[in-house]
C-alpha positions in Angstrom: -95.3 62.2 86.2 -98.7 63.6 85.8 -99.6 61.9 82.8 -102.9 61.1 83.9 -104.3 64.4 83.7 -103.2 64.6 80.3 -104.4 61.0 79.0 -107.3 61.0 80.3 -108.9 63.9 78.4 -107.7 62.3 75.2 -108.8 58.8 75.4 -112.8 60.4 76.4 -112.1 62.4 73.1 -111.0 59.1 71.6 -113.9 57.0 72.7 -116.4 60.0 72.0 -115.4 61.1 68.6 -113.6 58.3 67.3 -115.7 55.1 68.4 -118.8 56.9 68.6 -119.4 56.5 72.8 -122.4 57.7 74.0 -121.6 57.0 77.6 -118.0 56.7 79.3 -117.5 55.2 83.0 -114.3 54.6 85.2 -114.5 53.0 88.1 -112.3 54.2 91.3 -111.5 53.7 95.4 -113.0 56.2 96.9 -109.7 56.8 98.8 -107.6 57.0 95.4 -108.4 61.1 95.4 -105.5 61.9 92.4 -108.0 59.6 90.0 -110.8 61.3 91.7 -109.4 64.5 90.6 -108.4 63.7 87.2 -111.7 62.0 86.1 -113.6 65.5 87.6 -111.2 67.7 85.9 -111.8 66.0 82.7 -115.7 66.1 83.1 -116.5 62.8 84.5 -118.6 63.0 87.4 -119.8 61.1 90.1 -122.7 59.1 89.8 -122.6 56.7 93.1 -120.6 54.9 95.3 -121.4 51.4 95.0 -120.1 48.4 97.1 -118.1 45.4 95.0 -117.4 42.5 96.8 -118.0 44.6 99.9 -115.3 47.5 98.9 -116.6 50.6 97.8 -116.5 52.1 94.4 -117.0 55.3 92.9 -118.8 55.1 89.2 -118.0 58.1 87.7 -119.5 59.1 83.6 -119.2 61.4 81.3 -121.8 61.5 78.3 -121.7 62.7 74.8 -122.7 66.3 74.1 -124.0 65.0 70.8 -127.1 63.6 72.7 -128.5 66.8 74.5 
């Protein structure tokens, strides 16, 4: 349990560091607040809420620190 919070952090350091992402983005409900809360505590932050299909989204991003 709680692996999330733990993943998370890594695989934005993966895509980052490794693969050379400028840009990350997850989307998630807007009622799903554990993902909310991981993807904030690991940077990401909310750019919009977006409708799919007619169902909201949240878009949340992180970008690289390389680019400021």
């Amino acid at each position: 349990l709680g692996y999330g919070s733990e993943v998370v952090p890594a695989v934005l350091k993966f895509g980052m560091n490794e693969c050379g992402l400028n840009r990350i983005i997850a989307t998630i409900d807007p009622e799903n607040l554990p993902s909310r809360r991981i993807a904030e505590k690991a940077g990401m932050k909310l750019e919009c809420i977006y409708e799919d299909d007619g169902e909201p989204v949240c878009l949340f991003a992180i970008v690289s620190d390389a680019n400021t």
